[in-house]
ZADO-1210 file (C-alpha; in nm, 4 decimals, padded with zeros to 6 digits):
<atoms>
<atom x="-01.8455" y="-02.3570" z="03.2524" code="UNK" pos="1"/>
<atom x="-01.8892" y="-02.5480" z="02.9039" code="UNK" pos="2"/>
<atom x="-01.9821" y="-02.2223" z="02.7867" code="UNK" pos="3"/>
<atom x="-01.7059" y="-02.0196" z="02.8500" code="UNK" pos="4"/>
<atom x="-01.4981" y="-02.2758" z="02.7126" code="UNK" pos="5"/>
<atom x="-01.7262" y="-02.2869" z="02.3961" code="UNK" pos="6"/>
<atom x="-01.6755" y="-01.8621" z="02.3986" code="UNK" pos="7"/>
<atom x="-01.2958" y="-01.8589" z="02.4523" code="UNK" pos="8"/>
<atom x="-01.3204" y="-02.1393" z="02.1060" code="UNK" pos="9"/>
<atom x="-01.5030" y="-01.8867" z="01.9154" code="UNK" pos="10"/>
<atom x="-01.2383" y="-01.6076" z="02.0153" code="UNK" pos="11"/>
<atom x="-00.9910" y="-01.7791" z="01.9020" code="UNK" pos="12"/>
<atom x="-01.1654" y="-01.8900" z="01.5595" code="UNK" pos="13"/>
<atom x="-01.2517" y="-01.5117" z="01.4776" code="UNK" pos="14"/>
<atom x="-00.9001" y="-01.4134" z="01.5756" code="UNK" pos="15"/>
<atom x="-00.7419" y="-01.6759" z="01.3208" code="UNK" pos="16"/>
<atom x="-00.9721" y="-01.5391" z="01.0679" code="UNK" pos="17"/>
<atom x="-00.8770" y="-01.1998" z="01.1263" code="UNK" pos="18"/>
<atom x="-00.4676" y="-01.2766" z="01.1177" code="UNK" pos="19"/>
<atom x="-00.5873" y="-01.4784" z="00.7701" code="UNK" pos="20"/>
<atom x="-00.7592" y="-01.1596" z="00.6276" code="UNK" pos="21"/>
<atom x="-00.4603" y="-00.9331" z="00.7420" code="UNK" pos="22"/>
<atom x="-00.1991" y="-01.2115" z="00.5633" code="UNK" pos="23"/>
<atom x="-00.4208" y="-01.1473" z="00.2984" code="UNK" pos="24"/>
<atom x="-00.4321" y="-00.7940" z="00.2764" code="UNK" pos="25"/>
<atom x="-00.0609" y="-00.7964" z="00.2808" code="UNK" pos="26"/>
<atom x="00.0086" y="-00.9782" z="00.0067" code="UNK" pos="27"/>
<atom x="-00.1109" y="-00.7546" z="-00.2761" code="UNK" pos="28"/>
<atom x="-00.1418" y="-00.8878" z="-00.6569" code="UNK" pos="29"/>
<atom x="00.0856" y="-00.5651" z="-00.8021" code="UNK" pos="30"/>
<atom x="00.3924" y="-00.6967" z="-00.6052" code="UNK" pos="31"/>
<atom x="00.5596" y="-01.0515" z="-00.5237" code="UNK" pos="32"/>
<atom x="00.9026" y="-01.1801" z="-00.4838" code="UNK" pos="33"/>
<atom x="00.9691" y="-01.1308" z="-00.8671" code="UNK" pos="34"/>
<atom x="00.8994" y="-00.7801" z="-00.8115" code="UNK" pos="35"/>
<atom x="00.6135" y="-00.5099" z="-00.8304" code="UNK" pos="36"/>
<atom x="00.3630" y="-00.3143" z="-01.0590" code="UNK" pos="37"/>
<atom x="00.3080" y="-00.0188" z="-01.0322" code="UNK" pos="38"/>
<atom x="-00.0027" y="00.1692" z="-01.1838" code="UNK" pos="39"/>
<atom x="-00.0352" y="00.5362" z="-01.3279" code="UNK" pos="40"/>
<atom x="-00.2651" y="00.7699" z="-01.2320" code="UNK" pos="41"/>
<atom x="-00.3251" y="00.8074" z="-01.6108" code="UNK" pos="42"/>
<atom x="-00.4504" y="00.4427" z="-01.6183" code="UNK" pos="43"/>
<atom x="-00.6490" y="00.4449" z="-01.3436" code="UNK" pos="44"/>
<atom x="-00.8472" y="00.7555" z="-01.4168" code="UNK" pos="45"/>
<atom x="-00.8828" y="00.6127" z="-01.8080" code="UNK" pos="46"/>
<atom x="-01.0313" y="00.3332" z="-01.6572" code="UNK" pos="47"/>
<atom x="-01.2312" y="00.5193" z="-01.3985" code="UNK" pos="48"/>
<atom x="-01.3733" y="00.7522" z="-01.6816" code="UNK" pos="49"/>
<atom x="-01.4415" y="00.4812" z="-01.9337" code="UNK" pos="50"/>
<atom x="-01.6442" y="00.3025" z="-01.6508" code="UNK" pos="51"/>
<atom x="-01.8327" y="00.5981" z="-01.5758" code="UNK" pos="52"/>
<atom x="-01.9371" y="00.6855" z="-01.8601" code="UNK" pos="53"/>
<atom x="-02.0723" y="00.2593" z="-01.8853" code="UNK" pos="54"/>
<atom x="-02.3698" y="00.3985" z="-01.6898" code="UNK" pos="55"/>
<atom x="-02.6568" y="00.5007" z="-01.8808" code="UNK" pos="56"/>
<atom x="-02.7819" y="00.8578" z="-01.8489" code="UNK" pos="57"/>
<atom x="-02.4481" y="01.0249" z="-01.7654" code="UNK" pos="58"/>
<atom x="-02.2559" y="01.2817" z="-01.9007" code="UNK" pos="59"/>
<atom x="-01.8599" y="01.2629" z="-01.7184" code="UNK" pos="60"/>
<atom x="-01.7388" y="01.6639" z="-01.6762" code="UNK" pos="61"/>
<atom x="-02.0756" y="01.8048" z="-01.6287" code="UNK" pos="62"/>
<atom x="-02.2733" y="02.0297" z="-01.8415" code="UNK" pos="63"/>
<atom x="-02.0311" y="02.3021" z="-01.9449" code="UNK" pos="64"/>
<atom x="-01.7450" y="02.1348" z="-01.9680" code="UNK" pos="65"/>
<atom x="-01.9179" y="01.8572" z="-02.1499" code="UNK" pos="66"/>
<atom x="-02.0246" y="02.0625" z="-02.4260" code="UNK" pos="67"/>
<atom x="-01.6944" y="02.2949" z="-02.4605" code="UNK" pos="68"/>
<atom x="-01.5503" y="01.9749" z="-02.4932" code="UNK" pos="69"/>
<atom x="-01.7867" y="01.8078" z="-02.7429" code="UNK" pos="70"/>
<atom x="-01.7216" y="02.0915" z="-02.9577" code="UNK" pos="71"/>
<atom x="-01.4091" y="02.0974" z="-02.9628" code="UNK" pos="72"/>
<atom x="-01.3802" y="01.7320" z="-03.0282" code="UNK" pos="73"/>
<atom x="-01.6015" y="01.7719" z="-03.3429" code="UNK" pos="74"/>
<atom x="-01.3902" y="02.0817" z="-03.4816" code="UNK" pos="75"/>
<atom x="-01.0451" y="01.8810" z="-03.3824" code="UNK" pos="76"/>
<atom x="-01.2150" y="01.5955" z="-03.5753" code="UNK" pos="77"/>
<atom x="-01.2857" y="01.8315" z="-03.8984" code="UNK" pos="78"/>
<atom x="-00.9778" y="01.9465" z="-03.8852" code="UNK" pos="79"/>
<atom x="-00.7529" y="01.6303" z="-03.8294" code="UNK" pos="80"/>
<atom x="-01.0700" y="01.4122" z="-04.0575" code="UNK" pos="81"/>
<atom x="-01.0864" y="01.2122" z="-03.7817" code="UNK" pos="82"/>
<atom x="-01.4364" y="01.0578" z="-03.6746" code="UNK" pos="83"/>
<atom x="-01.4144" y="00.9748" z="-03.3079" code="UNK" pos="84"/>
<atom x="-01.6145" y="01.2456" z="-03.1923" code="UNK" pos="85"/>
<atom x="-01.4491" y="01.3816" z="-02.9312" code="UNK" pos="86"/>
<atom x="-01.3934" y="01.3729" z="-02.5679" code="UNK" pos="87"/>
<atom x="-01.1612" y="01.2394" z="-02.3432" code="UNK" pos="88"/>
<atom x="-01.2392" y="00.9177" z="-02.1325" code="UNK" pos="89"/>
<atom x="-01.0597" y="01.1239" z="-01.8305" code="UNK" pos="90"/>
<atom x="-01.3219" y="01.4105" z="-01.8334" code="UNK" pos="91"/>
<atom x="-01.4152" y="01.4853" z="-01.5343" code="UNK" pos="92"/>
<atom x="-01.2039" y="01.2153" z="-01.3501" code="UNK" pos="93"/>
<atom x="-00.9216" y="01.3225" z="-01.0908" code="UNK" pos="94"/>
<atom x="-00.7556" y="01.0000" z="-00.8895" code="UNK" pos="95"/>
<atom x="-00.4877" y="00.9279" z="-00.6397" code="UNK" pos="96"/>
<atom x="-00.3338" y="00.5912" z="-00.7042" code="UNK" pos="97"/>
<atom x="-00.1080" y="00.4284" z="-00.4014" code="UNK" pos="98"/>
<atom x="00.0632" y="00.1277" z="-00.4223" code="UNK" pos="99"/>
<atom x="-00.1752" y="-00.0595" z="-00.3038" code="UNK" pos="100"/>
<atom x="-00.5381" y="00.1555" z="-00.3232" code="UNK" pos="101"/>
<atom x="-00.6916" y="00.4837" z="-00.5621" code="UNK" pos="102"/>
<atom x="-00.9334" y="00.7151" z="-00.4633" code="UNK" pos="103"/>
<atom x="-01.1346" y="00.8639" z="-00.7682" code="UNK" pos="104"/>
<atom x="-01.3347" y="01.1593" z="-00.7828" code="UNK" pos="105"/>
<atom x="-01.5808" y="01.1905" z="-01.0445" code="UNK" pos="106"/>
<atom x="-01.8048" y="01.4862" z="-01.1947" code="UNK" pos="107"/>
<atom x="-02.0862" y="01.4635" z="-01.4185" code="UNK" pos="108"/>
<atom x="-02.4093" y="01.5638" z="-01.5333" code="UNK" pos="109"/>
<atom x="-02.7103" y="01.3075" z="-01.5609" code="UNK" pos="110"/>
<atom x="-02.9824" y="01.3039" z="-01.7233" code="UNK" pos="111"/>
<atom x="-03.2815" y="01.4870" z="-01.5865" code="UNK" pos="112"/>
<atom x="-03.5787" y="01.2718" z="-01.4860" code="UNK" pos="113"/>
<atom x="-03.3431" y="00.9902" z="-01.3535" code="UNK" pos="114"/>
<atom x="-03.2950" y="00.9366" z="-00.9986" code="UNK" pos="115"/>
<atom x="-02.9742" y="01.0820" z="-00.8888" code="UNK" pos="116"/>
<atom x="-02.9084" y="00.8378" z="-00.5755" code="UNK" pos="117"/>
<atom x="-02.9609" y="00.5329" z="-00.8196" code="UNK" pos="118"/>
<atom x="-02.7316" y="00.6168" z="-01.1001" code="UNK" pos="119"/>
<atom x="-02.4568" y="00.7534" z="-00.9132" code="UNK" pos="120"/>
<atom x="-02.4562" y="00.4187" z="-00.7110" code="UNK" pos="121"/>
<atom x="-02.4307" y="00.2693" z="-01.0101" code="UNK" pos="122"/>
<atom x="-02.1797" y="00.4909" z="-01.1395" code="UNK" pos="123"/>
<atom x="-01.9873" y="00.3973" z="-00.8472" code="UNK" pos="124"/>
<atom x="-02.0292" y="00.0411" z="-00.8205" code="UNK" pos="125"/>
<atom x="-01.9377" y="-00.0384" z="-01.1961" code="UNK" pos="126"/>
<atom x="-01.6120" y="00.1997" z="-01.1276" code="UNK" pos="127"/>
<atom x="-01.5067" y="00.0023" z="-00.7876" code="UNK" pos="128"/>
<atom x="-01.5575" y="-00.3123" z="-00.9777" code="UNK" pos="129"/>
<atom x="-01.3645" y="-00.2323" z="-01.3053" code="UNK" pos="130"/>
<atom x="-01.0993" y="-00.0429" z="-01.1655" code="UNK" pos="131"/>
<atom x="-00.9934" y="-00.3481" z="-00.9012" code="UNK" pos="132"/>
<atom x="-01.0378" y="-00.5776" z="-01.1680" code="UNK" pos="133"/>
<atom x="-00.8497" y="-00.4393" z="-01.4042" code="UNK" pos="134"/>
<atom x="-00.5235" y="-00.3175" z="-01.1788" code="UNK" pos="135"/>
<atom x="-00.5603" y="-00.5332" z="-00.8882" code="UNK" pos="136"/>
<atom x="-00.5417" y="-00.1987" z="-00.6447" code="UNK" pos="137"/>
<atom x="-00.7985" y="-00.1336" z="-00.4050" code="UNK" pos="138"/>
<atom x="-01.0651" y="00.1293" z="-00.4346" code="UNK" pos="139"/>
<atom x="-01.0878" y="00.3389" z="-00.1114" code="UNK" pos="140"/>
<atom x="-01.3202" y="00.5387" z="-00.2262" code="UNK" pos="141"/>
<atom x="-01.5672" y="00.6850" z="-00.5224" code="UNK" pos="142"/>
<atom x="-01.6646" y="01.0523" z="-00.4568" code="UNK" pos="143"/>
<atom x="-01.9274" y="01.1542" z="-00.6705" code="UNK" pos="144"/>
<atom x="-02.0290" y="01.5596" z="-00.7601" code="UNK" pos="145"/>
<atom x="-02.3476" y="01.6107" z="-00.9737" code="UNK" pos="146"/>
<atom x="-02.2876" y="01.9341" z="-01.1361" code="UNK" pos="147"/>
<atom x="-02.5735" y="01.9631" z="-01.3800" code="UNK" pos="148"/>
<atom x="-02.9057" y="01.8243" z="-01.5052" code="UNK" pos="149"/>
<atom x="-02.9607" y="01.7844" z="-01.8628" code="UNK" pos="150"/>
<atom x="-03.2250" y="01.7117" z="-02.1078" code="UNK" pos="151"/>
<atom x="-03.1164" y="01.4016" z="-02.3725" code="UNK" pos="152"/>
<atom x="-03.0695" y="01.6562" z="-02.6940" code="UNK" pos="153"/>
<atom x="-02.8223" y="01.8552" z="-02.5083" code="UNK" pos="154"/>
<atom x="-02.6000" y="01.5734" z="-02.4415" code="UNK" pos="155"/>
<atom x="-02.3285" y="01.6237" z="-02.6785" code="UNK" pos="156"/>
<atom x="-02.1618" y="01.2985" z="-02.6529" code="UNK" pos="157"/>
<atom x="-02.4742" y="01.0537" z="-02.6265" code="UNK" pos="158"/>
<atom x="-02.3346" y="00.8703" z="-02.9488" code="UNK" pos="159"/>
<atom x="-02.0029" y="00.7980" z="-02.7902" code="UNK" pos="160"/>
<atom x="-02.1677" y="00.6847" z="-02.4714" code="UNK" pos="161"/>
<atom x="-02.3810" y="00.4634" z="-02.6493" code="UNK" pos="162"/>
<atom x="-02.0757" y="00.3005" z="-02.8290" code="UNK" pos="163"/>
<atom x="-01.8784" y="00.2787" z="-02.5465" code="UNK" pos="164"/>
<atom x="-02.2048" y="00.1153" z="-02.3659" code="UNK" pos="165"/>
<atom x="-02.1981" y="-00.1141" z="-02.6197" code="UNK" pos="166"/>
<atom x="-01.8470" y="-00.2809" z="-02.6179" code="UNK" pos="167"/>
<atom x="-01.8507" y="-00.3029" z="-02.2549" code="UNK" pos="168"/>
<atom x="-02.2224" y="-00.5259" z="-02.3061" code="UNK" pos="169"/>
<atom x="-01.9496" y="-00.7253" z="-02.5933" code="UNK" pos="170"/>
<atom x="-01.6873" y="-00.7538" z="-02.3216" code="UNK" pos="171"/>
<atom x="-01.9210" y="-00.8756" z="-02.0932" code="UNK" pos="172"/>
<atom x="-02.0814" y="-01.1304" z="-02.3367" code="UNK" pos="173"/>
<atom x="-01.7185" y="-01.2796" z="-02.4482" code="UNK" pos="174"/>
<atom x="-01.6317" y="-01.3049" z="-02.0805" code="UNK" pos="175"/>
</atoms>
């Protein structure tokens, strides 16, 4: 009979923990009595695509797209004498944003020779982690298409990637 006793206990603990976590849930960090925040699209695919493309090896929009946009990014940048190189951080990125959660969609192309399972996990991880640190929503989901394979001298924004890599390894060293 102790045991049931000890059993009904434990019931009760996991349900208090459960009405904690649901308290929890409710109160979300974008609102409060003061009032509420609400978060773009625009911002959360920016940040999406900028953490995407934080992953070595891949290229956000896939192949095509990738290079029609490279191009065009280095004839804008003739024309305009600007040196940024082209392409747009939301390449590739489509969300839905809630009030409380975003679901992102990514494409890209990776690098062939990499394994696909481990970089898009990665891809995915470091996009869950900066997008609900960054906005305080909730990441429901990452969906992930691999459109293309390509070789490392057809990538024509490796030299943006690799700056971008970089100040996100200066973030992270400041932080």
């Amino acid at each position: 009979m102790a045991s049931n006793v000890e059993g009904e206990g434990k019931q009760s603990m996991s349900e208090q923990r459960s009405s904690q976590e649901e308290a929890q849930q409710e109160q979300s960090p974008l609102s409060s009595d003061r009032g509420s925040t609400n978060i773009s699209d625009t911002v959360v695919q920016k940040i999406a695509g900028i953490a995407a493309q934080e992953v070595e090896k891949v290229q956000m929009g896939g192949g095509t797209a990738a290079a029609v946009t490279g191009f065009l990014g280095s004839v804008s940048g003739a024309v305009t004498g600007s040196s940024s190189g082209g392409g747009s951080p939301t390449s590739g990125v489509s969300v839905e944003v809630g009030e409380e959660e975003a679901a992102v969609d990514l494409t890209m192309a990776i690098e062939y020779g990499v394994s696909i399972p481990q970089v898009t996990e990665g891809v995915r991880s470091n996009v869950i982690n900066r997008v609900e640190n960054l906005t305080g929503l909730r990441v429901t989901e990452v969906n992930i298409v691999v459109n293309d394979v390509q070789f490392p001298e057809e990538r024509p924004q490796l030299g943006r990637q690799q700056e971008v890599e970089q100040q996100a390894q200066d973030q992270e060293q400041r932080a």
